[in-house]
C-alpha positions in Angstrom: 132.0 -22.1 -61.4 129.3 -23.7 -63.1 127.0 -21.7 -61.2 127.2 -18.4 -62.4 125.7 -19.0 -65.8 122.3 -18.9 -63.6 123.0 -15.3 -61.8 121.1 -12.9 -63.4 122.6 -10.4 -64.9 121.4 -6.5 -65.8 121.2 -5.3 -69.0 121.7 -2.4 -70.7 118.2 -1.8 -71.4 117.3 -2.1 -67.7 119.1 1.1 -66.8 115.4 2.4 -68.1 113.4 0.5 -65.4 111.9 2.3 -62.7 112.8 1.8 -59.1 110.3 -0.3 -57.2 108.6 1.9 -54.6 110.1 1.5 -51.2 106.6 0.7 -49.4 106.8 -2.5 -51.4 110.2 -3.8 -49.9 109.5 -2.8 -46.6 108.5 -6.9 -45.9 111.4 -8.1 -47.1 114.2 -8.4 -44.6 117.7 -6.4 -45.1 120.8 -7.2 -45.0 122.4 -7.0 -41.8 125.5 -4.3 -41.9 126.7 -6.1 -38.3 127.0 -9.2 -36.6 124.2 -7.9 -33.6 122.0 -6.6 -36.6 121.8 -10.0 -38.0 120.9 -11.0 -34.8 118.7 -8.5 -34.5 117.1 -9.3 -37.8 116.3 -13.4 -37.1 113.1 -13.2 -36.2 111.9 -14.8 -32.6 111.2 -18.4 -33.1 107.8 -19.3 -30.8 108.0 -20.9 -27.2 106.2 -23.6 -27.4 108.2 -26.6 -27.9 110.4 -24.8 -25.4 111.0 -26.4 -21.9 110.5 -24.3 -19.0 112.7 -23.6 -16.2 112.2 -23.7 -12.5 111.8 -20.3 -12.2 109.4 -19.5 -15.3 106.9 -22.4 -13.5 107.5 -21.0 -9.9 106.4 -17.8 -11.5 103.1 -19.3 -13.5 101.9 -21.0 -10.6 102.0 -18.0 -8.1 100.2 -16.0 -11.2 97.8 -18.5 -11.4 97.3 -18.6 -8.0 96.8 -14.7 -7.8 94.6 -14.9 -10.4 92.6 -18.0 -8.5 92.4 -15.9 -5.7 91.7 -12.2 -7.0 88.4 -14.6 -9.1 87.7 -16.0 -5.5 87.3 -12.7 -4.2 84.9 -11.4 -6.9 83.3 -14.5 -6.7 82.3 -13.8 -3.1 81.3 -10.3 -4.2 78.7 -11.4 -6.8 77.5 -13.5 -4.5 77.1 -11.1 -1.8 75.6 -8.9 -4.7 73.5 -11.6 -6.0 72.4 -12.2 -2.3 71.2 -8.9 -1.9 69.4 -8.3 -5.0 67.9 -11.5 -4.1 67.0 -9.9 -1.0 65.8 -6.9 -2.5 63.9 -9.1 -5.3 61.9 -10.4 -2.3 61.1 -7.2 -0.9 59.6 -5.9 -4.7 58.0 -9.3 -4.6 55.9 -8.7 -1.2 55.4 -5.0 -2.2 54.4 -6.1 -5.6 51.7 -8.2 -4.0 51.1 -5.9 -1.3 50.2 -3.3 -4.0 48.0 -6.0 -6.4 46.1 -6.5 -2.9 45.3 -3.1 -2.8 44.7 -2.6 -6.1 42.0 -5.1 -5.7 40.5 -3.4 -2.9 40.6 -0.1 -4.9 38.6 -1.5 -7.7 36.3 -3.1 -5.3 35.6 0.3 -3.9 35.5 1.5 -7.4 32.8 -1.1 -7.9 30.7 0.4 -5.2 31.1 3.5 -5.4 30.5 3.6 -9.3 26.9 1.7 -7.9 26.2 4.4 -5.1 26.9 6.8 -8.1 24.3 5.3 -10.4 22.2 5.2 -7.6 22.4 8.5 -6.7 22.2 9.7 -10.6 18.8 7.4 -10.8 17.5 9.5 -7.1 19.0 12.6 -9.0 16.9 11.6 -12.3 14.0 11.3 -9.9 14.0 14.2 -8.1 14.6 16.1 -11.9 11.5 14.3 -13.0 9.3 15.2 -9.8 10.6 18.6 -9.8 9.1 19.0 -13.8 6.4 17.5 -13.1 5.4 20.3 -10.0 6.3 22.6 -12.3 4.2 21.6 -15.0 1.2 21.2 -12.8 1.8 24.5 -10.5 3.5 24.2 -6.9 1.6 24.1 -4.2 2.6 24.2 -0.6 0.1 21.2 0.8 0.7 18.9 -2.1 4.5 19.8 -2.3 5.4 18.9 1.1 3.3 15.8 1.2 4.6 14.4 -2.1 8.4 15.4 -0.8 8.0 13.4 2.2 6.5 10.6 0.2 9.2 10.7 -2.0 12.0 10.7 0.5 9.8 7.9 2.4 11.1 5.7 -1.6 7.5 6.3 -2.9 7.3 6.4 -6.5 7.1 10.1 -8.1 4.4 9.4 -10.1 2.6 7.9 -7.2 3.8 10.2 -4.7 2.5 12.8 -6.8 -1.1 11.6 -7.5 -1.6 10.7 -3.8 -0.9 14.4 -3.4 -2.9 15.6 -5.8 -6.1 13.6 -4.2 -5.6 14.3 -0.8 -5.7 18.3 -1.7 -8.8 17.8 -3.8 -10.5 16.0 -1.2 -10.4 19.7 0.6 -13.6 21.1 -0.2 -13.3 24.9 -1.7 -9.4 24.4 -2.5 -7.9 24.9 -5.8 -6.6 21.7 -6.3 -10.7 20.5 -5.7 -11.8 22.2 -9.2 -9.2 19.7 -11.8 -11.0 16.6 -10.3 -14.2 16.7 -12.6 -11.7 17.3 -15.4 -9.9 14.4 -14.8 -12.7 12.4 -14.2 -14.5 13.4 -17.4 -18.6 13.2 -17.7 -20.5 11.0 -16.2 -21.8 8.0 -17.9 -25.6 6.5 -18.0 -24.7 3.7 -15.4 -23.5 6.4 -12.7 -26.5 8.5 -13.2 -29.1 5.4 -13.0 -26.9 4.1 -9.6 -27.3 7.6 -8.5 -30.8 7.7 -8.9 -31.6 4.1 -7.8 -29.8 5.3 -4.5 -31.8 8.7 -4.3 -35.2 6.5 -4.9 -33.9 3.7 -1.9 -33.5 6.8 0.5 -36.6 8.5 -0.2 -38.5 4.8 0.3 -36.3 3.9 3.5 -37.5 7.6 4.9 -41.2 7.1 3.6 -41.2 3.9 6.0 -39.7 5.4 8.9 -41.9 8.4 8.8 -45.0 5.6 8.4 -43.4 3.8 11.6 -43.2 7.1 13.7 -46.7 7.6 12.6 -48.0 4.4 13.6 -46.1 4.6 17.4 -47.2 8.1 17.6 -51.1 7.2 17.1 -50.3 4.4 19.0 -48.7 6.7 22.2 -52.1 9.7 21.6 -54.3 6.4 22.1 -53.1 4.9 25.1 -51.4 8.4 26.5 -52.7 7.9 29.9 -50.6 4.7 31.0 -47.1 6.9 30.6 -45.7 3.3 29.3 -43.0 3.6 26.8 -44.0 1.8 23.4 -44.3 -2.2 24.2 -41.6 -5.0 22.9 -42.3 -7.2 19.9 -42.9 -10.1 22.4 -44.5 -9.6 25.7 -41.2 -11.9 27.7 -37.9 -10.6 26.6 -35.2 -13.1 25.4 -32.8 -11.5 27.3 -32.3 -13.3 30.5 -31.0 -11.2 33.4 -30.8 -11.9 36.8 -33.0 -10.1 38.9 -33.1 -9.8 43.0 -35.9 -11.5 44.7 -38.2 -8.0 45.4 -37.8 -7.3 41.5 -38.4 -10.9 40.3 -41.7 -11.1 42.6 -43.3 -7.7 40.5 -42.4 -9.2 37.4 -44.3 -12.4 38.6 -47.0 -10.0 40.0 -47.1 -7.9 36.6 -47.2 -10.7 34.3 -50.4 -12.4 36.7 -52.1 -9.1 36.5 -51.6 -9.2 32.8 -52.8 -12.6 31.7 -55.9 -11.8 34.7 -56.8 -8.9 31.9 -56.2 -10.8 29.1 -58.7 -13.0 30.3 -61.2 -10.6 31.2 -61.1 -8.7 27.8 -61.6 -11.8 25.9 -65.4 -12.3 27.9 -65.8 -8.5 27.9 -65.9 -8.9 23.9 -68.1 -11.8 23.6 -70.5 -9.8 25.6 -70.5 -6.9 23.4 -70.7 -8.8 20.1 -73.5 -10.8 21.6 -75.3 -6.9 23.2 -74.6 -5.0 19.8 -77.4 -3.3 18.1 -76.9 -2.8 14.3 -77.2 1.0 13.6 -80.1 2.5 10.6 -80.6 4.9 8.5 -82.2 7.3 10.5 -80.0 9.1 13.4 -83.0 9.3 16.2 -82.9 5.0 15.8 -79.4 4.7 15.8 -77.5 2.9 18.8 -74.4 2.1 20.2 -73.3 -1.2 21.8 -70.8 0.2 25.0 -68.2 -1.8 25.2 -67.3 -3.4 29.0 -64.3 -3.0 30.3 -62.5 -5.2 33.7 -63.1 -2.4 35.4 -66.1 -2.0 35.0 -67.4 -5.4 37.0 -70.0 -6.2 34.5 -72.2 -3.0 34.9 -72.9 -1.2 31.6 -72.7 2.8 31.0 -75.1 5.0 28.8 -73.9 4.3 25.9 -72.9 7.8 23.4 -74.6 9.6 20.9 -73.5 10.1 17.9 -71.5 13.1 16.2 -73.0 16.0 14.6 -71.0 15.5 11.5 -71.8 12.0 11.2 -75.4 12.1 11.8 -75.1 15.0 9.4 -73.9 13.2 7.0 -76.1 10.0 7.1 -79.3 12.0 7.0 -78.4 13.8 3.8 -77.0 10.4 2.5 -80.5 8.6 2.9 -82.9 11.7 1.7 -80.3 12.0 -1.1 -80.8 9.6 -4.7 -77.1 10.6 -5.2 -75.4 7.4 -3.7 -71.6 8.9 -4.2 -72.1 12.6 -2.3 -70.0 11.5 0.5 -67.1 9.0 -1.0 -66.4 8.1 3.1 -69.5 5.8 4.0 -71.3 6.2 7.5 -69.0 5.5 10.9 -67.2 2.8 11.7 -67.9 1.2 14.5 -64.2 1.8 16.6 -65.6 5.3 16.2 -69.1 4.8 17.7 -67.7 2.7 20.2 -65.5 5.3 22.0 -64.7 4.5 25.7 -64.1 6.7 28.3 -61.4 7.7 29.4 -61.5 6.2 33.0 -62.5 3.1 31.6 -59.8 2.3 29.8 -56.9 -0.1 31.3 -53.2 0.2 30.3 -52.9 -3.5 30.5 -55.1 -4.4 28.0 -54.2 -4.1 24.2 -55.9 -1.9 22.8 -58.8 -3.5 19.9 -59.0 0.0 18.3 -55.8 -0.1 16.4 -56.7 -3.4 15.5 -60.1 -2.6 14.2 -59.0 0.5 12.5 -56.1 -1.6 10.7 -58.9 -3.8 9.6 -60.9 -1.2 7.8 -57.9 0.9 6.0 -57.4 -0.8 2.5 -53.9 1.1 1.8 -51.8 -0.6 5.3 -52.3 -3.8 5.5 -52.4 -5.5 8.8 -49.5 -7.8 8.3 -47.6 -4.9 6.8 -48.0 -3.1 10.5 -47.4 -5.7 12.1 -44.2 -6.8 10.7 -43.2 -3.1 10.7 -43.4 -3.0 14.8 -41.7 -6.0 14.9 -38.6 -5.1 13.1 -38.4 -1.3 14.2 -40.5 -1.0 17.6 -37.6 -0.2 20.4 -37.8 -3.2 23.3 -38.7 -2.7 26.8 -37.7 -5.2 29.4 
């Protein structure tokens, strides 16, 4: 046939070529020896343009429907799952919060106790710093327990120390009295003068109180027979009190009696001014002018000779050219005119403290007067 001019035919040089290696071939499909091994050799054509039968789609759909239920089934069992970790989500959820809350109160407690801490480190700091500071200045058992208490009271340590400190030196003869001067320091020129202006006050304050006892003291030896207590600075008193009838008709009584003598010793001095003899140089010429007193009733007694010494005295002051041999000058007359004791009445003033106050140069009258005014005790 035509044909066989294209079949390829082997050479004799090809006897030289080397077999192929049987991995190579192993693709390429053999030659079936048999009928079933060609069979067995066509390979399987695929299904899918090939119609189904009855069976093969009874069979799909009861897989399919296996397989619908079997993902029905673990559908429900997620869900189950996801219900319960939903559950359990909800319960981490509350705790979660539950625990946030109390973490909140933790640090809020935190808080306060970190500022009772500081506190107590600031009280701790204080009680370092008093504790120091006793040391340094030497413990002591009145100033330590007084500053402790003060200090426990919320005193200041500083303070509480210093109020310590000058309550223990205000003890006279304690140790703690001897470091006052040295905290002090010296004294400067103002506190010595205020010092001394004080001293020089006292001593004049007790110079006129000792010239006011002196004056009601004369004033008492003079009129010692009445047994009166020392008069008022006017002769009503301002107070007011309410006295019964018996009492108020004696005070009516007393104060008649005593403007009746006022009366009287005002004529009784006129007389005697007008009956006074002025006295001379010589001592046998020399007389006294008595003076009259209410009780009296006009008649006049013998009037008194003169003392020794001042009769003395006046004799050798006339005979002698030497004017300024006695510096005291000859009597006065409250001295020459000394009355009797019987004749003198308690409820007239006396005119000898007036007299004498007249001829004394260093107390003035006003002076004495307003002294009893301000410090003579009242009698009502």
């Amino acid at each position: 046939m035509r044909f066989f001019r294209f079949l390829h035919r082997r050479t004799k040089s090809d006897s030289a070529i080397s077999n192929p290696a049987p991995a190579a071939w192993d693709h390429i499909l053999k030659r079936p020896q048999s009928l079933d091994a060609a069979q067995t050799a066509i390979p399987i054509c695929p299904q899918t343009f090939l119609f189904p039968t009855p069976a093969d789609a009874s069979n799909a759909i009861f897989e399919l429907e296996t397989t619908n239920s079997r993902l029905r089934r673990d559908i429900s069992a997620w869900a189950l799952e996801c219900e319960e970790l939903r559950t359990r989500l909800d319960a981490i959820q509350t705790d979660l919060f539950a625990q946030l809350h109390k973490n909140s109160m933790l640090q809020r407690q935190v808080q306060a106790d970190r500022l009772e801490t500081d506190g107590l480190h600031g009280m701790l700091a204080k009680y370092e710093r008093f504790l120091s500071l006793m040391i340094n200045v030497g413990l002591h058992r009145r100033v330590l327990g007084d500053a402790h208490a003060a200090l426990r009271a919320g005193v200041d340590p500083d303070v509480a120390l210093v109020d310590a400190i000058k309550e223990a030196a205000a003890i006279p003869g304690s140790a703690w009295s001897t470091i006052i001067p040295s905290i002090i320091g010296p004294r400067t020129t103002d506190e010595y003068r205020a010092s001394l202006n004080m001293t020089l006050r006292t001593r004049k304050e007790l110079r006129e109180s000792k010239k006011i006892t002196k004056f009601w003291r004369r004033v008492a030896v003079e009129h010692a027979p009445s047994g009166t207590v020392t008069p008022s600075v006017s002769s009503i008193s301002s107070i007011h009190e309410p006295l019964p009838p018996e009492r108020q008709q004696a005070v009516e009584e007393l104060i008649a009696a005593r403007r009746r003598a006022s009366h009287a010793s005002q004529e009784v001095t006129n007389e005697s001014s007008e009956h006074s003899i002025p006295t001379s140089c010589s001592s046998s010429n020399s007389s006294v002018s008595a003076d009259i007193t209410p009780s009296t009733s006009g008649s006049q007694p013998a009037p008194l000779s003169p003392l020794a010494s001042e009769s003395f005295k006046t004799e050798v002051a006339g005979r002698s050219s030497y004017t300024r041999l006695f510096k005291r000058g000859p009597a006065p007359v409250f001295k020459q005119n000394r009355l009797v004791l019987g004749q003198l009445d308690t409820n007239v003033p006396s005119k000898l403290s007036h007299n004498r106050g007249q001829q004394r140069n260093k107390r003035p009258v006003q002076r004495e007067i307003d002294l009893r005014n301000e410090n003579a005790p009242q009698v009502y």
